[in-house]
N, C-alpha and C positions, 0 to 999 in steps of 0.2 A: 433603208438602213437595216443592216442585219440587227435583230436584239441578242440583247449579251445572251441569253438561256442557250441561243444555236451556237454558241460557242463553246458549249461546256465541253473539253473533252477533247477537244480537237489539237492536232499537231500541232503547235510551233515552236520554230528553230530561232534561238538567239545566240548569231554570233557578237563576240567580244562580250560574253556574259559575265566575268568576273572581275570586268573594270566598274571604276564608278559609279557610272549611268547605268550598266546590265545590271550588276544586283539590282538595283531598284528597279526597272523593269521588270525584271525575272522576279521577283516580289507580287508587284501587281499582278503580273497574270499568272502566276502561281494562286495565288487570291480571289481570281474570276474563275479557278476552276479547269485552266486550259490545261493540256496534256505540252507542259513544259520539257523541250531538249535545248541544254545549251550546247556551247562550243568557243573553243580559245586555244588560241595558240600555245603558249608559252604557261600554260597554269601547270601546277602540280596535278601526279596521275590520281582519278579519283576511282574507287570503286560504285559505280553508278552509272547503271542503263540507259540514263538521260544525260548522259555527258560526253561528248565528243570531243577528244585532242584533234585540232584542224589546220592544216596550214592555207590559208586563200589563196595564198599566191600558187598553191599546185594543183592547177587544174587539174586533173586527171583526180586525184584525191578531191576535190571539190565534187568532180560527178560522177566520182565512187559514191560518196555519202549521200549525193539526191538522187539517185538509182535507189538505195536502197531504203531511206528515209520516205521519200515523198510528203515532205511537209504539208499543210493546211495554208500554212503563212511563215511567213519569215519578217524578225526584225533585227539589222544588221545594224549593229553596233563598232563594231571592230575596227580600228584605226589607230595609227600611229603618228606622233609627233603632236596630241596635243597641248601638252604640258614643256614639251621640249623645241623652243626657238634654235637650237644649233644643228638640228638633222639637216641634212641634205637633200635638194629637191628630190632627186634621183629617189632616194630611199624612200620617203613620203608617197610617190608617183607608184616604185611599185608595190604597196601595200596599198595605200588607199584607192588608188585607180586603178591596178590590175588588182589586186583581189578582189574589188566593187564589180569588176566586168566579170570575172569567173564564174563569182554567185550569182551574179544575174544570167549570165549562160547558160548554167547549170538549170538554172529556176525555167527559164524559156521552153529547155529542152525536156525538163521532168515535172513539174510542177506549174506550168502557166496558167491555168486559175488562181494559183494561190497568192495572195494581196501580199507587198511587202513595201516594208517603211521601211525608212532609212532616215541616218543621222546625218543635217550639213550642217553649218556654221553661218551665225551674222556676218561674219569676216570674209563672206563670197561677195556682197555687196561694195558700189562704191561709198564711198563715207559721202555722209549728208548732216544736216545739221538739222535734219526732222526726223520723226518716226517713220523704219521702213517700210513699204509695202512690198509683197512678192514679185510685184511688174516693173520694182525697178532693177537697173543696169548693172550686173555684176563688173566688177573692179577688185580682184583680191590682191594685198599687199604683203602679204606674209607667204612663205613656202605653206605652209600647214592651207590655210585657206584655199592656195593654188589647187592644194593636191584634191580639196573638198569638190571645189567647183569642176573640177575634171570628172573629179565620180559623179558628180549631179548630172554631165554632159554626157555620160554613156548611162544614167539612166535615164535623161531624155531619149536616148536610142532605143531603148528597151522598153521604154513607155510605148512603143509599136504595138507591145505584145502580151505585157504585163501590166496589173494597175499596181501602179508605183508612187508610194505620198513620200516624201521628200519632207523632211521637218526640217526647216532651218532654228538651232537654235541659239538662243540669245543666253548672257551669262548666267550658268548653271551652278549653285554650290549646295552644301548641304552635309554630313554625314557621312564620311570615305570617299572625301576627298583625294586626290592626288596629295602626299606633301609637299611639292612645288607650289601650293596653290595660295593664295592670299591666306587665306582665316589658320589654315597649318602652320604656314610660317608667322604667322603673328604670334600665335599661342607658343608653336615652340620658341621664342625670343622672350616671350613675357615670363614661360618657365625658365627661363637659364640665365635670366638679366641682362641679358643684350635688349639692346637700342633696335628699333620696327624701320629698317630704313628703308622708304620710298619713294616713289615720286613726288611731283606738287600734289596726285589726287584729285585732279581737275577734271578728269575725264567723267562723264554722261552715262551712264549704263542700264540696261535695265534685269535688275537680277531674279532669277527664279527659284526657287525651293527645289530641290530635286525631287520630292513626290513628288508635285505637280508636273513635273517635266516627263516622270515617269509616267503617268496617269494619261498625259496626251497621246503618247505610243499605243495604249490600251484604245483611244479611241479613233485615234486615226485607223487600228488594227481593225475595228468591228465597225467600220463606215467605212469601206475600201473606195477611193473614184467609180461610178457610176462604170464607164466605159473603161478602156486599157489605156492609159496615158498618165504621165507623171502630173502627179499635182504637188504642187509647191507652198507651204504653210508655214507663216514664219512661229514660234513659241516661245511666249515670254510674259510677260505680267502687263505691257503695255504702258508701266508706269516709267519715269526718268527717276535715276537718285544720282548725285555727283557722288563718285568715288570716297571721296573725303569722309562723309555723312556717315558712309556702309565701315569704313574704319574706325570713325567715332565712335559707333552705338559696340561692334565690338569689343573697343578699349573698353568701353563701360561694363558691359558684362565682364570683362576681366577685372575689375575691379571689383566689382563685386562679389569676384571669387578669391580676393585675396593678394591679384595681383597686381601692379603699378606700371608697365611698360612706358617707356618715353619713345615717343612716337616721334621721328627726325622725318617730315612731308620737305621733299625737294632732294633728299642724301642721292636717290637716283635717279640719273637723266629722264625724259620718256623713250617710248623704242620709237624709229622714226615707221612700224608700220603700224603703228596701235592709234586707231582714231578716236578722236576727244570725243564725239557724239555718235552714241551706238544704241539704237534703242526702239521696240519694234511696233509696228500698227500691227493689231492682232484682230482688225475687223474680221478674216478671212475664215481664221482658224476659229474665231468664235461664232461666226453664221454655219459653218461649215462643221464643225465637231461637236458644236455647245461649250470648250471649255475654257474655263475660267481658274486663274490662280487660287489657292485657298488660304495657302501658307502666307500669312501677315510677315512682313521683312525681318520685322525687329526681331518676329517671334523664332521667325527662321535663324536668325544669324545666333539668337540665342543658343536654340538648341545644336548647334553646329559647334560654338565652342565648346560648351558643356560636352559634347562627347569626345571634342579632342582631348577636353583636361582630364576623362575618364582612360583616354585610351593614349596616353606616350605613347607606345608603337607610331602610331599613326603621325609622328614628327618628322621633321627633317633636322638634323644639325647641319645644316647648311646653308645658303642664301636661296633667297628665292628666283628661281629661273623662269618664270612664266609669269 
């Protein structure tokens, strides 16, 4: 195991740094001291030596930037269509799978030491009605998933040449969030007096604090595979909660802020790719990384509304799509 001190300083590149999950990465290892570059498509232009406008899908620009870069490590963030069920496979394929190939091309051809994690999804697996482990049989049902599990398969290809950790993760929330996302659109309904409409809430899940989901990155990052081969880690708290429960303790914090939402469980169908039991064995990642969740549920979901009732911006006036 590398120790964190040989890491002070060192290059890495995160793409999809200004979504979700990258700030909070880029957080963390801004924190450990690492010589942070990010990069993102579609962000506003910043003034900042450590920020790269990127498009993945152009290669050539992809190995423009590790020609000149030569990162330490890379952790690749960047993806499309997870918050949005109506994209098209097509579109999903070539963002998520040819930009996932690009950077790994680019990395083979300029940087093949350097360790690189990547982001996949619960939703590559087939549904089970126990906690997953990594040796079981992908089955995705959703286009989003599809497009995951493809970029997992060309970094099994790349695993030839690179050590490549593969985080599969399990439901992530927290703190800048998507507005599509469950606890946004609760809050924005509870602010404007509309009715929380959804499912029965039956589904199995197992949610995580996005520090800790960030924190895993950090250590998947500084424990790279032994040899060049992809290793696959599922990340999650390993605990089950029924949906219903993780909406309950929310209402309550909104009441306690004041606010009364009526909660209509059943106003919407379920999707027919969304499975009832989703929930991860994290023996691997815990032998393997040491890590463990910190963030208590309740204490998470708290502070998650609490910054959405700080932050309106961060609403949607509209229904929820994911």
């Amino acid at each position: 195991m590398v120790t964190a001190n040989a890491w002070n300083g060192r290059k890495v590149l995160i793409t999809g740094a200004t979504g979700f999950l990258g700030r909070h990465v880029s957080g963390v290892l801004v924190q450990e001291k690492l010589d942070v570059c990010v990069c993102a498509h579609d962000a506003e232009a910043r003034n900042d030596s450590r920020f790269y406008r990127l498009d993945l899908c152009n290669r050539d620009s992809v190995f423009r930037l590790f020609d000149n870069m030569r990162p330490e490590a890379v952790v690749h963030l960047a993806a499309t269509g997870v918050t949005r069920s109506d994209m098209p496979l097509s579109q999903l394929l070539e963002v998520n799978v040819i930009g996932t190939e690009n950077l790994l091309a680019a990395m083979a051809e300029f940087a093949c030491d350097a360790p690189i994690v990547l982001a996949g999804t619960a939703y590559e697996y087939r549904a089970q009605s126990r906690p997953l482990r990594e040796e079981d049989a992908l089955l995705p049902t959703s286009a989003y998933a599809v497009s995951k599990s493809a970029a997992g398969l060309c970094a099994l290809f790349y695993g030839q040449e690179l050590p490549i950790t593969l985080l599969r993760l399990f439901n992530t929330y927290g703190p800048g969030e998507p507005p599509e996302r469950l606890l946004p659109y609760m809050v924005s309904c509870a602010r404007e007096g509309r009715s929380i409409d959804l499912t029965g809430c039956e589904q199995v899940r197992d949610f995580t604090y996005v520090t800790d989901i960030a924190r895993a990155f950090w250590l998947a990052l500084k424990s790279p595979p032994a040899a060049r081969r992809l290793r696959c880690l599922n990340v999650g708290s390993g605990r089950s909660m029924v949906l219903k429960q993780f909406v309950n303790i929310a209402v309550q914090v909104l009441r306690e802020n004041g606010f009364f939402p009526k909660v209509m469980f059943g106003a919407r169908p379920y999707r027919p790719d969304d499975p009832m039991y989703c929930v991860a064995d994290t023996t691997r990642v815990s032998e393997e990384l040491g890590f463990r969740t910190v963030v208590d549920l309740e204490d998470g979901i708290r502070r998650t509304v609490l910054a959405l009732l700080s932050d309106p911006k961060a609403l949607i006036k509209g229904h929820m799509t994911g």
